[in-house]
N, CA, C and O atoms as a GROMACS GRO file, in nm:
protein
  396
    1UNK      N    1  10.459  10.735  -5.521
    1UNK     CA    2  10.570  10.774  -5.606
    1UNK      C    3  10.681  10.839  -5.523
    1UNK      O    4  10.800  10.822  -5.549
    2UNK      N    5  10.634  10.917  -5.418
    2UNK     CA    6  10.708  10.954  -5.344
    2UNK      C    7  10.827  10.861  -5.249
    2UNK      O    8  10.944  10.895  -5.229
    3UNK      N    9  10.788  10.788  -5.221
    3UNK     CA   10  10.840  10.676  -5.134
    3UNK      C   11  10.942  10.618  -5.246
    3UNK      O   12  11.065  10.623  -5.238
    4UNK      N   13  10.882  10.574  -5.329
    4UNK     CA   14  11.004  10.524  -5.447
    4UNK      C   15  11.113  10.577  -5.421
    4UNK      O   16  11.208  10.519  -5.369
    5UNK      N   17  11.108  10.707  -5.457
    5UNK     CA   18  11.251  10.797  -5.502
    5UNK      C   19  11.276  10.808  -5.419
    5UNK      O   20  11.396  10.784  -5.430
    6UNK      N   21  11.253  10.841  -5.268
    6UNK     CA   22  11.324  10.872  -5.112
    6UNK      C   23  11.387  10.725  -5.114
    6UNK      O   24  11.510  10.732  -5.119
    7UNK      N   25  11.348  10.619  -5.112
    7UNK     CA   26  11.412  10.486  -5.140
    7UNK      C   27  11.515  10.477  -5.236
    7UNK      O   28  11.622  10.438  -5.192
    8UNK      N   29  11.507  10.510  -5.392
    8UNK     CA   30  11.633  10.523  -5.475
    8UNK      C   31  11.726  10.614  -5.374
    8UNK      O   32  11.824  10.562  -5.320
    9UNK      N   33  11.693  10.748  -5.352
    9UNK     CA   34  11.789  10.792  -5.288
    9UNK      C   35  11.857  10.792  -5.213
    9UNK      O   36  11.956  10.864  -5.208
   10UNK      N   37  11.802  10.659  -5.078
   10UNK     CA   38  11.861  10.643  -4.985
   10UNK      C   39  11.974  10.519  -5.037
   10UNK      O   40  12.092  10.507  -5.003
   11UNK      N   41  11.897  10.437  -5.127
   11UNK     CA   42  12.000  10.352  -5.164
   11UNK      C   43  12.132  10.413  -5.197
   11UNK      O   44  12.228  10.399  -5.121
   12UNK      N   45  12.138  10.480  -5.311
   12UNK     CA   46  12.250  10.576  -5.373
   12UNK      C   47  12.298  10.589  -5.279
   12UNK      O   48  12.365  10.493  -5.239
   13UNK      N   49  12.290  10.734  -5.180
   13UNK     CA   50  12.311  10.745  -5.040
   13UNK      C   51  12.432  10.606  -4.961
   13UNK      O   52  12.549  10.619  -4.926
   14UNK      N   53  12.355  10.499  -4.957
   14UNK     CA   54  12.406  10.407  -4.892
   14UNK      C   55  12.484  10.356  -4.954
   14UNK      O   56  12.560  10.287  -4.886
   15UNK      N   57  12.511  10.357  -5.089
   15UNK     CA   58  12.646  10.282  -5.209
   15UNK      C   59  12.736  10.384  -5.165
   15UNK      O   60  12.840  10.356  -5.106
   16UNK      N   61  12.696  10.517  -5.192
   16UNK     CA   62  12.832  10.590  -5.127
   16UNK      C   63  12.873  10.612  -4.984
   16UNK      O   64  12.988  10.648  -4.957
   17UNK      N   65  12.810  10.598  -4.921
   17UNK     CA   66  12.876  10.569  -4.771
   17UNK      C   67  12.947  10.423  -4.800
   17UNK      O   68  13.066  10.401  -4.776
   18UNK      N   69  12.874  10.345  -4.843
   18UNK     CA   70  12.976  10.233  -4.828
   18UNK      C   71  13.123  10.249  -4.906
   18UNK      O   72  13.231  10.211  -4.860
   19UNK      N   73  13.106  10.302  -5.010
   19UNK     CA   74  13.265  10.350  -5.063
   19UNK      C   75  13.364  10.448  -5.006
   19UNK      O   76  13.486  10.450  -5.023
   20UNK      N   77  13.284  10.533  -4.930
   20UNK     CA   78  13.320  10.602  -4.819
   20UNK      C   79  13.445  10.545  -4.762
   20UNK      O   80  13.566  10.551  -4.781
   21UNK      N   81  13.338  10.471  -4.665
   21UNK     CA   82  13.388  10.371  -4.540
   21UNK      C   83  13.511  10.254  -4.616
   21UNK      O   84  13.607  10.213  -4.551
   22UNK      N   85  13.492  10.225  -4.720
   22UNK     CA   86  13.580  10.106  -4.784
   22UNK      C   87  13.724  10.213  -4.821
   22UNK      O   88  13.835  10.162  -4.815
   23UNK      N   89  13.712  10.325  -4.851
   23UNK     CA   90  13.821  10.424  -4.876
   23UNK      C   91  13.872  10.462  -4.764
   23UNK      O   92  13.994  10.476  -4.754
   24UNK      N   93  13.775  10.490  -4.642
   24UNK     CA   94  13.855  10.545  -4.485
   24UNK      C   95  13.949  10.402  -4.454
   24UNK      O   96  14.062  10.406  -4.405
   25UNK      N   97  13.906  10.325  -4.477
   25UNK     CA   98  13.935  10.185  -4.417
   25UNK      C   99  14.089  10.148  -4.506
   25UNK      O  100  14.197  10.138  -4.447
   26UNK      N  101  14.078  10.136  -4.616
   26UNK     CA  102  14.190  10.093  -4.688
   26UNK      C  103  14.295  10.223  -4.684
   26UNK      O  104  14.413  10.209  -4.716
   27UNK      N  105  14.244  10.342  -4.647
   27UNK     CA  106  14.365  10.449  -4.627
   27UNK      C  107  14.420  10.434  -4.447
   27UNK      O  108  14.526  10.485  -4.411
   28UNK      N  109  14.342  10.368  -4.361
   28UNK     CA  110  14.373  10.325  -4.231
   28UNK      C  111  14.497  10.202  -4.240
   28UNK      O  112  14.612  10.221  -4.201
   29UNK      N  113  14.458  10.099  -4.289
   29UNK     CA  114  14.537  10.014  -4.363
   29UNK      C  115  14.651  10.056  -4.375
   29UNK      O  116  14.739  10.056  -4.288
   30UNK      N  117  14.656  10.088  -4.462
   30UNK     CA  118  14.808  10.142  -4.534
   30UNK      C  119  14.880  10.229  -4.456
   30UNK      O  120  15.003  10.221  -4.458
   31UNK      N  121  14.801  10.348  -4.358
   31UNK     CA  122  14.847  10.428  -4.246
   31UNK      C  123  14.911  10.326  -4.165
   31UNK      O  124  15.021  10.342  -4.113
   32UNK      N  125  14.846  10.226  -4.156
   32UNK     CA  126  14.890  10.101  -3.988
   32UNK      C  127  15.062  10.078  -4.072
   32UNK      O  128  15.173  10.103  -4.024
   33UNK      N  129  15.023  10.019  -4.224
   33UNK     CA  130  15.162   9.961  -4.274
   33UNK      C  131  15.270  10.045  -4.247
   33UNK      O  132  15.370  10.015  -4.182
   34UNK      N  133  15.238  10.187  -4.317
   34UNK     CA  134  15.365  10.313  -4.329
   34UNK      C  135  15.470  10.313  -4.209
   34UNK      O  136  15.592  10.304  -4.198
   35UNK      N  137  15.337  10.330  -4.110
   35UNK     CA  138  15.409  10.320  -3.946
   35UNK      C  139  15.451  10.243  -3.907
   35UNK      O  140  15.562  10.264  -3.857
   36UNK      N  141  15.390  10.091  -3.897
   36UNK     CA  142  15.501  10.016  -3.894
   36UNK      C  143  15.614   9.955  -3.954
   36UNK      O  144  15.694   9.880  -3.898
   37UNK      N  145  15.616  10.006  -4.118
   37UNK     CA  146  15.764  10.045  -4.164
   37UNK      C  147  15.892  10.136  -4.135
   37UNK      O  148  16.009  10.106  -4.159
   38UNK      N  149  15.834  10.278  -4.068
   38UNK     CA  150  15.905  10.362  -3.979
   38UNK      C  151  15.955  10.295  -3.858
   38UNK      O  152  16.066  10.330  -3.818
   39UNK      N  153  15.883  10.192  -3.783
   39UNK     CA  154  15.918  10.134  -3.652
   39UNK      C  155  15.779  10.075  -3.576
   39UNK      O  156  15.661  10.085  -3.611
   40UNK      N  157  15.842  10.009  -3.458
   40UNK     CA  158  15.732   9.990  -3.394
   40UNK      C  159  15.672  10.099  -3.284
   40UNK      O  160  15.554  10.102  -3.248
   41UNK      N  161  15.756  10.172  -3.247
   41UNK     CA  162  15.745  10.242  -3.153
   41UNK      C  163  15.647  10.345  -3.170
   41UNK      O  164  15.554  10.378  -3.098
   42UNK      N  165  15.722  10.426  -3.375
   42UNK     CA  166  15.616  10.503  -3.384
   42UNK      C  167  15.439  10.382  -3.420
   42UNK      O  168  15.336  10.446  -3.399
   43UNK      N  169  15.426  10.300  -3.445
   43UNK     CA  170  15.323  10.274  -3.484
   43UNK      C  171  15.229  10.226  -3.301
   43UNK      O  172  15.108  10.206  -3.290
   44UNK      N  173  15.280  10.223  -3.243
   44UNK     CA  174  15.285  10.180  -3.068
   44UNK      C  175  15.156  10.357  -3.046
   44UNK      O  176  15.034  10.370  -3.045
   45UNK      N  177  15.282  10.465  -3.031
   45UNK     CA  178  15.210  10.591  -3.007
   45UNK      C  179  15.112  10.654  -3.103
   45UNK      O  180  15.034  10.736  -3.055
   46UNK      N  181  15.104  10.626  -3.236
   46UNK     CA  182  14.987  10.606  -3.299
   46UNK      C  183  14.853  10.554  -3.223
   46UNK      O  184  14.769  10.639  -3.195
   47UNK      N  185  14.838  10.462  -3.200
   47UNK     CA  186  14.793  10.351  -3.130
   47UNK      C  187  14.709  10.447  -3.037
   47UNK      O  188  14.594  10.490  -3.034
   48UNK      N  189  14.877  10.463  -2.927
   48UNK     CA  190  14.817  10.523  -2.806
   48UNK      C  191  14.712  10.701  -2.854
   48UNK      O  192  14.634  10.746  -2.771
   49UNK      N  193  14.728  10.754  -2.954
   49UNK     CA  194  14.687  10.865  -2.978
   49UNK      C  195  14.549  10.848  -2.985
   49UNK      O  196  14.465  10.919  -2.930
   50UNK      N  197  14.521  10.696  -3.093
   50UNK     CA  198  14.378  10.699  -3.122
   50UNK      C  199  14.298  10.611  -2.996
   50UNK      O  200  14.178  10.586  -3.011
   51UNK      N  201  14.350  10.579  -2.908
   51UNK     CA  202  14.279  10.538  -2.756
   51UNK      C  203  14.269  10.599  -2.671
   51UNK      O  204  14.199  10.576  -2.573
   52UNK      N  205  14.362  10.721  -2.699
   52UNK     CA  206  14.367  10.845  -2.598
   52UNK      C  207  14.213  10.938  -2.639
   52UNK      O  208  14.111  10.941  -2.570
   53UNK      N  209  14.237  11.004  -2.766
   53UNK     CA  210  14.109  11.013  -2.872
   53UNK      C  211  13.969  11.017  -2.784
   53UNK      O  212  13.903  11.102  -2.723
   54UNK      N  213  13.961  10.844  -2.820
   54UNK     CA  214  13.869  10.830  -2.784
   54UNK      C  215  13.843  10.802  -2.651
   54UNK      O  216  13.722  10.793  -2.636
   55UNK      N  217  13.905  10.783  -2.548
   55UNK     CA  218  13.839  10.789  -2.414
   55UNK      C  219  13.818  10.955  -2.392
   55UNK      O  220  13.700  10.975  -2.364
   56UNK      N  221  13.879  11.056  -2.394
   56UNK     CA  222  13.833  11.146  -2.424
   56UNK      C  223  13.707  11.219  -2.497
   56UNK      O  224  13.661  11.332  -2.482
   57UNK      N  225  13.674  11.124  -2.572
   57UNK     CA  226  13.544  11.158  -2.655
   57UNK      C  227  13.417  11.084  -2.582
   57UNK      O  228  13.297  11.096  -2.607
   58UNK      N  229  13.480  11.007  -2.491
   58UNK     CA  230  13.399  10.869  -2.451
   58UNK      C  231  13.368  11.037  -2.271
   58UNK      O  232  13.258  11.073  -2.230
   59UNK      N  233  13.489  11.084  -2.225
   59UNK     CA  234  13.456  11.170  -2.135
   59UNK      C  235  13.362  11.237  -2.139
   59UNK      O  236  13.266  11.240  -2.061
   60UNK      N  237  13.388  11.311  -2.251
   60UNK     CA  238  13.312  11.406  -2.326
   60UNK      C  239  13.133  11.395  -2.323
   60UNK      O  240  13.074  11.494  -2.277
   61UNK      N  241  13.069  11.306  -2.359
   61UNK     CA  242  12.969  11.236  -2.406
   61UNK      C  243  12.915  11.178  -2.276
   61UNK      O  244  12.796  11.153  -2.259
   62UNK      N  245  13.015  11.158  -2.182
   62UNK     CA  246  12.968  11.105  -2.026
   62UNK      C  247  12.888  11.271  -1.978
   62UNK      O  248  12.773  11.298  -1.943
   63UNK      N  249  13.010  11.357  -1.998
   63UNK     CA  250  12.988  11.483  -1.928
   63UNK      C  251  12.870  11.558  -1.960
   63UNK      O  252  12.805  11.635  -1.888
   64UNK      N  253  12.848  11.513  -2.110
   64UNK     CA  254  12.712  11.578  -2.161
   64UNK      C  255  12.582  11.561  -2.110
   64UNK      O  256  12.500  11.647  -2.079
   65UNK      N  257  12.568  11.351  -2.101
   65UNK     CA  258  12.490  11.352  -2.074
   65UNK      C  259  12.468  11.317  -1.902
   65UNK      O  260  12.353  11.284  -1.874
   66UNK      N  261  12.534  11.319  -1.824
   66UNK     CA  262  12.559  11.364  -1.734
   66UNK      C  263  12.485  11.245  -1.584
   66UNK      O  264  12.456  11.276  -1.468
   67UNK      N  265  12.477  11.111  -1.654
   67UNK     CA  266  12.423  10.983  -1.584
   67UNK      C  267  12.430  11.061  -1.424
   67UNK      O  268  12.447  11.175  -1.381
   68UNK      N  269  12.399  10.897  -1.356
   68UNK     CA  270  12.349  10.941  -1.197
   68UNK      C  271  12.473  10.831  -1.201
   68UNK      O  272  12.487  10.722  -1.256
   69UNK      N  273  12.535  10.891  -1.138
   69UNK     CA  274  12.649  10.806  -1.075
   69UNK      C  275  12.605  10.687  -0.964
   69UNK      O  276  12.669  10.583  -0.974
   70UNK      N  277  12.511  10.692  -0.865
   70UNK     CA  278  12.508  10.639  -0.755
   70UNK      C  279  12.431  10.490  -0.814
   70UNK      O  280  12.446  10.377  -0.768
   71UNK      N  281  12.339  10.533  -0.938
   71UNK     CA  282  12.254  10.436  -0.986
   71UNK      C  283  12.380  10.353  -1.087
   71UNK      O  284  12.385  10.231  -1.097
   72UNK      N  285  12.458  10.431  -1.143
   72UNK     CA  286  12.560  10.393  -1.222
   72UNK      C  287  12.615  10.231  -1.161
   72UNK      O  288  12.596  10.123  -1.216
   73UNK      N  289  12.694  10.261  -1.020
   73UNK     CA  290  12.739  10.223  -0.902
   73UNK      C  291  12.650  10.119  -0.865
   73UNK      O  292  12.706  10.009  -0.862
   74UNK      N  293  12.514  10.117  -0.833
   74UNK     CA  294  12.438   9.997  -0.808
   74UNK      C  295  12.417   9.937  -0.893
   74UNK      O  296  12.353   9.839  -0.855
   75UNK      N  297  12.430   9.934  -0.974
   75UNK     CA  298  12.344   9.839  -1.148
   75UNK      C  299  12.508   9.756  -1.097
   75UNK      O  300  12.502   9.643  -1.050
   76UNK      N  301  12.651   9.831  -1.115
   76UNK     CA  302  12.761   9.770  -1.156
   76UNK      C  303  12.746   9.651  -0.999
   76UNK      O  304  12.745   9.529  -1.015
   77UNK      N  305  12.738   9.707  -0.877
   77UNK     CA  306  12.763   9.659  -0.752
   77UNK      C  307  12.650   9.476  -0.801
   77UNK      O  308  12.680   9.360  -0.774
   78UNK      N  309  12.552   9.519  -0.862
   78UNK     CA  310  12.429   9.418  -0.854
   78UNK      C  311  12.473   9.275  -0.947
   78UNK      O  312  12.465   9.152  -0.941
   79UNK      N  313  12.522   9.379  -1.029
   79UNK     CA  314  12.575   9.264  -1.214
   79UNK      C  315  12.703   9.192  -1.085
   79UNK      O  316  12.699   9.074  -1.050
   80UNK      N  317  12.798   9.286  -1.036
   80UNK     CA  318  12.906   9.141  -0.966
   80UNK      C  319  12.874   9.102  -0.926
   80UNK      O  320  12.898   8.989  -0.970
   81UNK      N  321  12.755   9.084  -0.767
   81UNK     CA  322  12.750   9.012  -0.701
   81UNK      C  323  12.686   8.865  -0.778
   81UNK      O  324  12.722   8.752  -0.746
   82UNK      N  325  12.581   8.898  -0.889
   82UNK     CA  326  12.502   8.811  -0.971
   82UNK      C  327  12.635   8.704  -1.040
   82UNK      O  328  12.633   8.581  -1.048
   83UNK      N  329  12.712   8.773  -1.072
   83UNK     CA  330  12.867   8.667  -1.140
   83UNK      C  331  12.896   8.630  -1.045
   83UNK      O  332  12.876   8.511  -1.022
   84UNK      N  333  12.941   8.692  -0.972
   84UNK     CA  334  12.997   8.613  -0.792
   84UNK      C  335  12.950   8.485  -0.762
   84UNK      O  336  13.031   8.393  -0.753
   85UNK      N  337  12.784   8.460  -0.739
   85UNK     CA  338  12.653   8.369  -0.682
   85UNK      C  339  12.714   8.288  -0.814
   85UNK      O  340  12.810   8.213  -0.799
   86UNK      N  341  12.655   8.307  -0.936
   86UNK     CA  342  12.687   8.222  -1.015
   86UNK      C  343  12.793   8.143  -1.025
   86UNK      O  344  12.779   8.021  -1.028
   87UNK      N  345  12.952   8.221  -1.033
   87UNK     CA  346  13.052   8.126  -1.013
   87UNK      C  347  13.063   8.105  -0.890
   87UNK      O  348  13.177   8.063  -0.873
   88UNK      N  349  13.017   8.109  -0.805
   88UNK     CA  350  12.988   7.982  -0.674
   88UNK      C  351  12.952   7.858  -0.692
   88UNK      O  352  13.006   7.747  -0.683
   89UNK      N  353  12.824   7.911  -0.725
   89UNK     CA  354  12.712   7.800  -0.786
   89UNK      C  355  12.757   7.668  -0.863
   89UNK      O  356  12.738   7.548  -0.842
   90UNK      N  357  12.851   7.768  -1.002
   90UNK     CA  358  12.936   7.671  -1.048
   90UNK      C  359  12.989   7.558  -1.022
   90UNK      O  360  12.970   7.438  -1.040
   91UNK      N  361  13.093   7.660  -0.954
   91UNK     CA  362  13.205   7.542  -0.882
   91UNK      C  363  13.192   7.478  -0.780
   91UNK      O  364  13.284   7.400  -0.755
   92UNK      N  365  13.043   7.487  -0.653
   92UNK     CA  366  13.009   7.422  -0.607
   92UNK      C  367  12.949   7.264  -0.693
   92UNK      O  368  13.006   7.158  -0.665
   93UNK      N  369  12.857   7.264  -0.774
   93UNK     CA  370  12.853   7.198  -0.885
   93UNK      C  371  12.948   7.113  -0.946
   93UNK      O  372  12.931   6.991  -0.951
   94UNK      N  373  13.050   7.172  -0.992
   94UNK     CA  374  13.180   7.111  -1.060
   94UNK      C  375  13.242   7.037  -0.919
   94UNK      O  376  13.312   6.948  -0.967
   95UNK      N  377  13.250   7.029  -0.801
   95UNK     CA  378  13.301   6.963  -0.687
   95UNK      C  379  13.223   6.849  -0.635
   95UNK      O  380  13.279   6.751  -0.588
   96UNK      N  381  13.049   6.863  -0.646
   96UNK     CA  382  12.986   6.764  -0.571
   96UNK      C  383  12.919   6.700  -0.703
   96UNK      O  384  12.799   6.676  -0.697
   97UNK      N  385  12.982   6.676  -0.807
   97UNK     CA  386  12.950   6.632  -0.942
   97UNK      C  387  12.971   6.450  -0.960
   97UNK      O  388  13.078   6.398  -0.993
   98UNK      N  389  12.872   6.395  -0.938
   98UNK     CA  390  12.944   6.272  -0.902
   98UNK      C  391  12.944   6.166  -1.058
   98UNK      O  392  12.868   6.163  -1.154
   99UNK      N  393  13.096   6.070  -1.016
   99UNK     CA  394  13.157   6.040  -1.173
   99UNK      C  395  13.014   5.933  -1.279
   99UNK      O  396  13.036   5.899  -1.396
   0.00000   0.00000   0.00000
């Protein structure tokens, strides 16, 4: 019986987040329109505010959890060289491809 009602409730729960989110969204909307009825410029630095925002939040969240940079650095160094080999591979392929 228990499980039931934690289930009704989460549903409920989840109808209103979704009206939530359908209200943040359609008041975003209409924010994008306003501004770009004022101009483009202001709707431009809008823009830039909420990308600024979030790389900042994106800092933030780095700083917390506080990765290993050096391992960071090899995973990235490993993934190019792997695209590199591959588009070699490729276009070696695409050249000795016979008609």
């Amino acid at each position: 019986m228990h499980n039931i009602m934690s289930t009704r409730h989460h549903a409920r729960n989840s109808y209103t987040h979704v009206y939530l989110h359908a209200t943040v969204t359609g008041a975003d909307t209409f924010t994008f329109l306003l501004l770009h009825a004022c101009g483009a410029r202001k709707l431009e630095a809008f823009i830039c505010v909420l990308i600024l925002t979030m790389a900042i939040c994106f800092f933030i969240n780095v700083g917390y959890a506080q990765p290993d940079a050096v391992a960071m650095a090899s995973v990235h160094t490993a993934s190019t060289r792997m695209h590199a080999h591959a588009l070699v591979t490729q276009s070696t392929a695409v050249k000795h491809k016979q008609p």
